[in-house]
C-alpha positions in Angstrom: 106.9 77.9 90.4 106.6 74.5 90.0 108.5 72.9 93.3 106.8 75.5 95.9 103.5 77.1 96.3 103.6 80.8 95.5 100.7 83.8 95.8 100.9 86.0 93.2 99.7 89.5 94.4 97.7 91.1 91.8 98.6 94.6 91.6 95.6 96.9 90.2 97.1 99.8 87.6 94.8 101.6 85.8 95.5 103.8 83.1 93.7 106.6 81.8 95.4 107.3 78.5 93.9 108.4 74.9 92.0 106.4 73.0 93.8 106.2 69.5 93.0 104.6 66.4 93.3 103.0 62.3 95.4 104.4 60.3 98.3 102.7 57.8 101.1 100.3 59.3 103.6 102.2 60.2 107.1 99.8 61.4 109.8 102.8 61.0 112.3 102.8 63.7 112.4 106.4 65.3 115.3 105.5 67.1 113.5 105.3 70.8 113.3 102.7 72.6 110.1 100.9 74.0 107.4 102.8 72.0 109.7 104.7 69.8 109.3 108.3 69.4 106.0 109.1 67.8 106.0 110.2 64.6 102.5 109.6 63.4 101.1 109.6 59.5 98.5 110.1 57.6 97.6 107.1 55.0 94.8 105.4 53.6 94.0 101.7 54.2 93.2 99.8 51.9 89.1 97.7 52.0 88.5 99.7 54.8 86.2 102.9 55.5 89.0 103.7 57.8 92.1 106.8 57.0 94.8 108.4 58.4 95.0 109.1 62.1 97.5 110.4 64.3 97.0 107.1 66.8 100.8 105.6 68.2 98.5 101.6 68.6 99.0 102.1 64.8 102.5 103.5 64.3 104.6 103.0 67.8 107.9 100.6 67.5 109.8 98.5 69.5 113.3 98.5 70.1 115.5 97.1 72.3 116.8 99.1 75.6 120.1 98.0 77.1 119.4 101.6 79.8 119.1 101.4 83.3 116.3 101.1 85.2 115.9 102.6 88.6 114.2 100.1 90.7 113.5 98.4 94.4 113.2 95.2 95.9 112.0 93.4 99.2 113.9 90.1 100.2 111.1 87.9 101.9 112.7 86.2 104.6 111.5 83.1 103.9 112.1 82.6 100.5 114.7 80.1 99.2 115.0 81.7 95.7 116.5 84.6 97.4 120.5 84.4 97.5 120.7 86.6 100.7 118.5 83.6 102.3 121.6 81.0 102.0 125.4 81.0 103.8 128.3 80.8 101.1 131.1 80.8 103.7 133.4 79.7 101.7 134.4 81.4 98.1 136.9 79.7 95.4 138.5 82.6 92.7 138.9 80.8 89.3 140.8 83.1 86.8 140.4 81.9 82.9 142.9 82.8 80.4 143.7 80.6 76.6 146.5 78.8 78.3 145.0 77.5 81.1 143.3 78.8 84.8 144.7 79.7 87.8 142.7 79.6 91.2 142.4 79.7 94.9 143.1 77.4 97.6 140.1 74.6 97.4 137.9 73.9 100.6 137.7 70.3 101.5 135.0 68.5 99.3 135.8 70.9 96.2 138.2 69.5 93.0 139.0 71.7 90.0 140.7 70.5 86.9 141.4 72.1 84.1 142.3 71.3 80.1 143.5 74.2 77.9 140.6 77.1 78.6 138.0 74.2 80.1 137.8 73.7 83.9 136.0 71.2 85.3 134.4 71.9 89.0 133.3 69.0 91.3 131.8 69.4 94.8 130.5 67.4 97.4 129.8 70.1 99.6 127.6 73.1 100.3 127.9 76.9 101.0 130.8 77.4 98.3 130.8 80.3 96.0 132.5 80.3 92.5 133.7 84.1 91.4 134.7 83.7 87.7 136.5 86.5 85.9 139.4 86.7 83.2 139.1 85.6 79.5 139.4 82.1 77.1 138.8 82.1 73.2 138.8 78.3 73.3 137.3 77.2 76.8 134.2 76.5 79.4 133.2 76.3 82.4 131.6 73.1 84.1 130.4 72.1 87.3 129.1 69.4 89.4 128.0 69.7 92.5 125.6 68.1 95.1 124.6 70.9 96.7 123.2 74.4 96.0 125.9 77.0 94.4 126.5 80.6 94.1 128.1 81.2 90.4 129.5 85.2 90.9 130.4 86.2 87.4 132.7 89.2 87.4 134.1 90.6 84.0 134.6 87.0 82.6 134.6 86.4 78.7 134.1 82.3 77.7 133.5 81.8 74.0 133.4 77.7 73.2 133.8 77.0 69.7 132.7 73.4 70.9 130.1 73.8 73.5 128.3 75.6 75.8 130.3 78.3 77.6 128.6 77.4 80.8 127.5 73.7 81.9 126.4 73.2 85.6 125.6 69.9 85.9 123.3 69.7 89.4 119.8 69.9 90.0 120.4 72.2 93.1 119.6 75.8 93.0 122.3 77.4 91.1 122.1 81.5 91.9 124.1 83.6 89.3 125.4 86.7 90.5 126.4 89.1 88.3 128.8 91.6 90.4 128.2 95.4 90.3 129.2 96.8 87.6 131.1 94.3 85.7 130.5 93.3 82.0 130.5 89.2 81.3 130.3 87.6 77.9 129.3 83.9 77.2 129.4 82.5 73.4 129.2 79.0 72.3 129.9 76.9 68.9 127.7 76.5 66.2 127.9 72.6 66.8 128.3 71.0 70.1 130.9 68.1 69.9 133.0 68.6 73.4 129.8 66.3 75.1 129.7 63.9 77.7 127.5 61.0 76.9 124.5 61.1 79.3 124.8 64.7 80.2 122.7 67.5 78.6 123.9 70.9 77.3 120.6 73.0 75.6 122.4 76.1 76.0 125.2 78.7 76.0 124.5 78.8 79.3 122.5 75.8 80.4 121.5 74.2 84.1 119.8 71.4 85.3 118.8 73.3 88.4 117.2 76.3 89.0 119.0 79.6 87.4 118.4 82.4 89.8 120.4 85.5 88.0 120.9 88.4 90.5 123.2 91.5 90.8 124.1 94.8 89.0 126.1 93.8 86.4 125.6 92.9 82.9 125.6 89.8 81.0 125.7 89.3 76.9 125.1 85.4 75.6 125.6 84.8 72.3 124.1 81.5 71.4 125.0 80.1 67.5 123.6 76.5 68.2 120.9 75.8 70.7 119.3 78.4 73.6 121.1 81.2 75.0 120.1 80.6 78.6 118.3 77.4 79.3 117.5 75.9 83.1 115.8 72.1 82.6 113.9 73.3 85.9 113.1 76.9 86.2 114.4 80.3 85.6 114.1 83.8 87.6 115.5 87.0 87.0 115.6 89.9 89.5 115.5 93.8 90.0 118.8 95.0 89.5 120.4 92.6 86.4 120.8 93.6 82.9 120.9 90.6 80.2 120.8 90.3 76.7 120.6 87.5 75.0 121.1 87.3 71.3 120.1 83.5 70.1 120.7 82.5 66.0 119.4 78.7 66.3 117.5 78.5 69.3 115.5 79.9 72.1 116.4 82.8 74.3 115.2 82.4 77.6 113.9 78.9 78.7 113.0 77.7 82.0 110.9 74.3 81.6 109.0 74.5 84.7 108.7 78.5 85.0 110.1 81.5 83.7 109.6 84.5 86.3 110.9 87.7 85.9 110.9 90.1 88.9 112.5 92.9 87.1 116.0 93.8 85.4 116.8 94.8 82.5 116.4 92.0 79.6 116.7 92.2 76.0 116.4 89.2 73.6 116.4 88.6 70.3 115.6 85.4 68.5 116.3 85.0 64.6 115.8 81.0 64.2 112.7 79.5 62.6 109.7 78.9 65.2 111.6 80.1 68.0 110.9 82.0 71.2 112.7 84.5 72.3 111.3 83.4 76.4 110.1 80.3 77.2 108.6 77.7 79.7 106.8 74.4 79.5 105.0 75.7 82.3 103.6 79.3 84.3 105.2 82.1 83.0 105.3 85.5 85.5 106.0 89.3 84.5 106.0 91.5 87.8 108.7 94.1 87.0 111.2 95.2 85.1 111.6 96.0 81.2 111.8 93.4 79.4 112.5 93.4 75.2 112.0 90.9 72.5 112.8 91.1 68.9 111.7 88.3 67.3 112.4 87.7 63.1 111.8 83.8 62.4 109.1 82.4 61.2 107.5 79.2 61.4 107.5 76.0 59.9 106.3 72.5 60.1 107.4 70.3 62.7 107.8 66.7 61.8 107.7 65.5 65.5 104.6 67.4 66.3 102.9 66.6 62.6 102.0 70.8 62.8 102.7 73.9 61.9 104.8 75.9 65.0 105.6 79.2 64.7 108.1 82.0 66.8 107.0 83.8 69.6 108.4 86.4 72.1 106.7 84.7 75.1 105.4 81.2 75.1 103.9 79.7 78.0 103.0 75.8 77.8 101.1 76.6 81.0 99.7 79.9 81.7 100.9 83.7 82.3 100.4 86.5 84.6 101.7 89.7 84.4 101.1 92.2 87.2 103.6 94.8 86.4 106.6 95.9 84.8 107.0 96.1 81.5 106.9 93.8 78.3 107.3 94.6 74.7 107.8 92.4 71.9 108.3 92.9 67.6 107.8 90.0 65.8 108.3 89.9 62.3 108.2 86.1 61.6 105.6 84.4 58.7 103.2 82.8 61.7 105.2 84.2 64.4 102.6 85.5 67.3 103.7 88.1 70.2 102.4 86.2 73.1 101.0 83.0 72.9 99.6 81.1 76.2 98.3 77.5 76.0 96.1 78.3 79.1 94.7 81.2 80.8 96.7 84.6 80.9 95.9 87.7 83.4 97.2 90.8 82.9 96.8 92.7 85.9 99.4 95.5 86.0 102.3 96.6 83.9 103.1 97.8 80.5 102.4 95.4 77.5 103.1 96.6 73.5 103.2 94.2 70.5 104.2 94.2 67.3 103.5 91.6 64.2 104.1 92.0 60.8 104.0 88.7 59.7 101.7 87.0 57.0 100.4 83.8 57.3 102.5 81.2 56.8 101.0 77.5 55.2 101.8 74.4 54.7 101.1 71.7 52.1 97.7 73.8 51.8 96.2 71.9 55.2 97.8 73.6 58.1 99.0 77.0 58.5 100.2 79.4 61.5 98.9 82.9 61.6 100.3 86.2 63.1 98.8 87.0 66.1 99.4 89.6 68.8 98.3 88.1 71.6 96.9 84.7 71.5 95.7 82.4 74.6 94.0 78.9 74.0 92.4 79.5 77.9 90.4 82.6 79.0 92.1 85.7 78.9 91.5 88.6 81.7 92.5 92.4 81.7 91.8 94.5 84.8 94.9 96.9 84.9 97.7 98.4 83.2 98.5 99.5 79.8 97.9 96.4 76.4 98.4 97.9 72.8 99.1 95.5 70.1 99.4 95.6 66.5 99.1 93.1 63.7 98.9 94.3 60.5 100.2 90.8 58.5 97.0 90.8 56.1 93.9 88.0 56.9 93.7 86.2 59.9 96.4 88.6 61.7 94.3 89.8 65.1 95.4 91.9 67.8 93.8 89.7 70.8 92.4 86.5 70.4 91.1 83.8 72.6 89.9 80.6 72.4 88.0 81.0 75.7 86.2 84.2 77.3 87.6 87.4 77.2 86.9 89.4 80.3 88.5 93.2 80.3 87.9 95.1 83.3 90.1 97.7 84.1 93.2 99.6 82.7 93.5 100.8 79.0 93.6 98.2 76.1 94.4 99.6 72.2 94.6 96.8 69.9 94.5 97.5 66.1 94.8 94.5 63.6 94.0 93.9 59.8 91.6 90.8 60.8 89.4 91.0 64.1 91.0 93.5 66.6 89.4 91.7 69.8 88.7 88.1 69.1 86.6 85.7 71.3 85.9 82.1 70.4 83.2 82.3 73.6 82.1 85.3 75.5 83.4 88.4 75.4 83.0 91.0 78.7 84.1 94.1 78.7 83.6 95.5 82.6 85.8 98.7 83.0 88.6 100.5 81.7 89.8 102.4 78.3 88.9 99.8 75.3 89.7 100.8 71.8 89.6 98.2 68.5 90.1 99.4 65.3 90.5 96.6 62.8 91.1 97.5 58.9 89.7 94.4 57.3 87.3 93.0 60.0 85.3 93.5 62.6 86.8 95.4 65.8 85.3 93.5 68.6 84.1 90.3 67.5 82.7 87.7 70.2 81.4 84.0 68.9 79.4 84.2 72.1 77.5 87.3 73.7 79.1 90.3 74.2 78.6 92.4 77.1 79.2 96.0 77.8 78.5 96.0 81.5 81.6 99.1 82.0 84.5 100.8 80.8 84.1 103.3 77.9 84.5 101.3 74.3 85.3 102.6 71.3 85.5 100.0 68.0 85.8 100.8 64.3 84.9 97.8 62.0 85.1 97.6 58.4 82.8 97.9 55.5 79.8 95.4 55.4 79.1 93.0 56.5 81.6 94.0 59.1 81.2 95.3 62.4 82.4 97.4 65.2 81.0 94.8 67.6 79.8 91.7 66.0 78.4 88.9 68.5 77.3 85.1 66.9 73.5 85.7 66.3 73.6 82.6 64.1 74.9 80.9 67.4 72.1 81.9 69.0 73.8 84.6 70.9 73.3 88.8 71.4 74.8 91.7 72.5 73.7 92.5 76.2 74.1 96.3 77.2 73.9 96.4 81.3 75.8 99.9 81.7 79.7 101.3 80.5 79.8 103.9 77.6 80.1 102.6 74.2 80.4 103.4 70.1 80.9 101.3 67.5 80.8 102.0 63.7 81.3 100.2 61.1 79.4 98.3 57.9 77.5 97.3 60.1 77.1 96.4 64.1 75.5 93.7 66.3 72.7 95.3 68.7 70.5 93.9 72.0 67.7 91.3 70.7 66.9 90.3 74.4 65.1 92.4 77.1 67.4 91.3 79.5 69.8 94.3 77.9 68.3 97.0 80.4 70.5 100.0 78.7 69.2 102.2 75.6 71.2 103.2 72.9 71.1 105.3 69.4 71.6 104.5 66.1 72.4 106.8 63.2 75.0 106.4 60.3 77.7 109.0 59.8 81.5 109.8 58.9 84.3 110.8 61.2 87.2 113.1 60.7 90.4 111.9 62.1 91.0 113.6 65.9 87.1 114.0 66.5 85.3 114.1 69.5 81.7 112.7 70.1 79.7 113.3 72.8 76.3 111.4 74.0 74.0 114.3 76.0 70.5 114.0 77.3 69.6 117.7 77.8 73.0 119.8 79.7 73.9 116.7 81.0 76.7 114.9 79.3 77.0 111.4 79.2 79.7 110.3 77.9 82.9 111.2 75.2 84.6 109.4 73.0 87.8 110.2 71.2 87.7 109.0 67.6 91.4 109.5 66.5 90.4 107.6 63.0 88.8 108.8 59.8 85.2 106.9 58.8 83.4 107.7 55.8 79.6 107.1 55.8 79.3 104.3 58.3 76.8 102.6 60.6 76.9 103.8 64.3 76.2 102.7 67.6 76.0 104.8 71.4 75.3 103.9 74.5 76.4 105.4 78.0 75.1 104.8 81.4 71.6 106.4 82.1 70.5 105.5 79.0 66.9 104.8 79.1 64.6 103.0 75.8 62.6 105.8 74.1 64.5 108.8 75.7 65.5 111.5 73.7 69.5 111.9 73.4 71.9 114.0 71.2 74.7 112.6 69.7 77.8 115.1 68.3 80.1 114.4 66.2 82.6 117.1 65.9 80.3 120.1 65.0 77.0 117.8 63.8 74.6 117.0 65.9 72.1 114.9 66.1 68.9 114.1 68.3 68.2 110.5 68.6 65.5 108.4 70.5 66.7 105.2 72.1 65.5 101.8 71.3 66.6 99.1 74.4 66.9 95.5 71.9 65.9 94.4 68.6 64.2 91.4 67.1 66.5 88.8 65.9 67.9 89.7 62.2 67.4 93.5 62.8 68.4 95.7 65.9 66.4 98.1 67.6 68.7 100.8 65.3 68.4 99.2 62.0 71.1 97.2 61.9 71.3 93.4 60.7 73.5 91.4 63.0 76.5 89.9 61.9 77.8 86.9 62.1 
């Protein structure tokens, strides 16, 4: 966060599941949550040499999940963001109701007054908790205080036709409690005219200090004019809480320094043009939990920012980590992008799915915003967990995409896009794990600097020429470099080594593939490697490589039941590769 030094511990998860692959978009709600219940389809795609498959990257959905999770927690002792860390001795009882609130006797330093439904807390002092339960059709809470608070919300229902339902006007630590088992609603206006010049009120439920939400209850904001849950510092969410935030006009979740989320149970969805449904002008953190975005706005263009902005289910001004937990997002917004990141993003750990649907959206013919699954303007780094991401919104919709180096070195990453599946405006490194790319207009793993297979066991599926399963920027002056990992590509075409520094062989051959296959790469009894190829391919270019690989050895590559024996070639003059192919750019 932004006010304290914090180490993130990267937690390695691998995870060893199936490579799938193309087939037709697929956006049916089986009724499941998360991945939805998979209820795969055969279909034909249009421009590509790619058919039906029985891969979920291609048909999963997203829904949103209001269940239970199961989960633990460690309070650090030190750790001020923690509310078992601070004393509340003293604890004032505020009822609501239409005609008015009652409460308890007031500890010295503490004032309440009250309007109709609106009650008005001042404080002076520290160590007071507020529990808030009862009802008001027409009324809000607000509070000032000069010290850090403890809001406990327990079973109360504030709807302001005027206003936020919650104001806290202090930049101390505010730590909302949500008690066990209890069910609390907040709704505002859809204009905010009860405000108090110099005072701000961005949200349903808006702070100028830290919100720190806690506790096993649940909490529903229903936001009609501006965010649902907005902190003007920065925002955290623990194990244990279940939120959902449903936002018509604004944002969802906004913390403006940070936006952490430990774990809980948080569902948000986000129907306003260009918005997000979570937030932060600075480091956003996903290290548990399950948390759900549904996202349907799309973008437009900004007269302040003379651009083009589009929605998103996570934006991060800053930069993002996850390192576990789980995230999922459906966006289905003209322009709208699943995560975008204006820096560098790690994904360590954790659960990640995304959906966009969205085609691009354009303005005045200059600028234009285009669907995007993941997106980062800084480098982007995989080395655990679970990433599959679909966009299937027509040209320029890709899965991944950075503007720096993409460096994937563990865990298992499916992304499947119309445009380039695995986009890299520099260097692209794949280093370890489960990689499959599968794009059904371009290329499937496309770097505009080298790309290097130094790990991991790749599978990519291109398009028809010139379009590759791996493309790397010859006309940049750059190659593909094959140090070790396991490897095949097909497609119109494919990149291949043109420098001697590339110390692996590999084969060449063209081919088709039946939906569900199996190849293998064997020298002798010895297998190499296996690939699963979960999408059809008729007559296309191929690439292999797997460790051991040595130039002019004798290999066989099978396809289902054909086999083939191939000799290996280690690079490739510039223009042609040691297999045949012309590079791409």
């Amino acid at each position: 966060m932004m006010k304290k030094v914090i180490i993130y511990a990267m937690l390695l998860a691998s995870a060893a599941l199936t490579l799938q692959g193309c087939t037709a978009d697929n956006d049916d709600d089986y009724s499941t949550p998360g991945w939805g219940n998979q209820q795969p389809t055969a279909g034909n795609t249009t421009g590509s040499g790619a058919t039906g498959d029985t891969s979920d990257v291609a048909t999963f959905d997203i829904a949103l999940d209001e269940s239970s999770l199961t989960e633990t927690e460690t309070i650090p002792t030190d750790d001020n963001d923690y509310v078992e860390n601070s004393s509340f001795a003293q604890t004032v009882a505020i009822t609501l109701s239409d005609g008015g609130a009652t409460y308890t006797d007031l500890p010295d330093g503490v004032t309440v007054s009250t309007e109709g439904g609106d009650v008005i807390v001042n404080s002076t002092v520290g160590s007071v908790a507020y529990e808030v339960s009862g009802a008001t059709s027409d009324g809000s809470l607000k509070i000032y205080s000069d010290k850090k608070l403890k809001l406990v919300l327990n079973g109360v229902s504030i709807t302001n036709p005027t206003g936020a339902a919650i104001n806290v006007q202090s930049k101390k630590r505010v730590f909302v409690v949500l008690a066990d088992g209890s069910n609390n609603n907040l709704t505002d206006g859809t204009t905010y005219t009860d405000t108090t010049d110099g005072e701000d009120m961005k949200a349903c439920l808006f702070s100028e200090g830290q919100l720190i939400f806690s506790g096993k209850g649940k909490l529903n904001v229903y936001a009609n004019c501006k965010a649902g849950i907005r902190s003007d510092d920065y925002v955290v969410i623990r194990p244990g809480t279940n939120i959902y935030v449903k936002a018509t006009a604004g944002n969802g979740i906004k913390g403006n320094d940070a936006l952490s989320i430990y774990g809980g149970v948080v569902n948000v969805e986000v129907s306003a043009t260009s918005a997000k449904a979570l937030s932060t002008d600075g480091h956003a953190l996903i290290s548990g939990g399950r948390t759900t975005a549904i996202v349907t706005g799309g973008a437009t263009y900004d007269t302040d920012e003379k651009d083009v902005v589009g929605s998103a289910g996570l934006k991060a001004d800053s930069t993002f980590t996850m390192t576990g937990g789980e995230l999922y997002v459906k966006n289905t917004g003209k322009g709208g992008k699943g995560i975008s990141v204006d820096m560098q993003a790690s994904i360590e750990g954790g659960t990640v799915g995304i959906i966009t649907t969205g085609s691009t959206y354009s303005y005045s013919g200059k600028l234009d915003s285009k669907a995007k699954g993941m997106k980062t303007d800084g480098d982007l780094t995989i080395g655990g967990g679970t990433v599959r991401v679909r966009a299937t919104g027509g040209e320029g919709s890709e899965g991944i995409e950075s503007k720096g180096v993409i460096s994937i070195s563990g865990g298992n990453v499916q992304a499947y896009a119309y445009d380039d599946a695995v986009n890299s405006a520099s260097h692209l490194y794949i280093k370890g794990g489960t990689i499959y790319a599968c794009s059904t207009g371009n290329d499937g793993l496309d770097s505009n600097g080298n790309l290097y297979i130094q790990g991991g066991n790749t599978v990519a599926y291109g398009t028809r020429s010139p379009e590759c399963g791996i493309d790397a920027n010859e006309e940049g002056g750059y190659t593909v470099y094959l140090t070790g990992g396991s490897l095949f590509a097909i497609g119109g075409g494919n990149s291949v080594p043109t420098n001697s520094s590339s110390t692996q062989g590999y084969v060449s051959t063209t081919g088709s593939i039946a939906a569900g296959t199996t190849a293998t790469l064997s020298s002798g009894s010895t297998t190499l490697a296996t690939f699963s190829l979960p999408a059809s391919y008729s007559s296309g270019s191929i690439i292999a490589t797997a460790e051991g690989m040595t130039p002019a050895g004798s290999y066989t590559l099978a396809i289902g039941s054909s086999q083939t024996t191939l000799t290996a070639s280690q690079y490739g003059s510039s223009g042609m590769g040691g297999g045949g192919f012309r590079n791409h750019f």
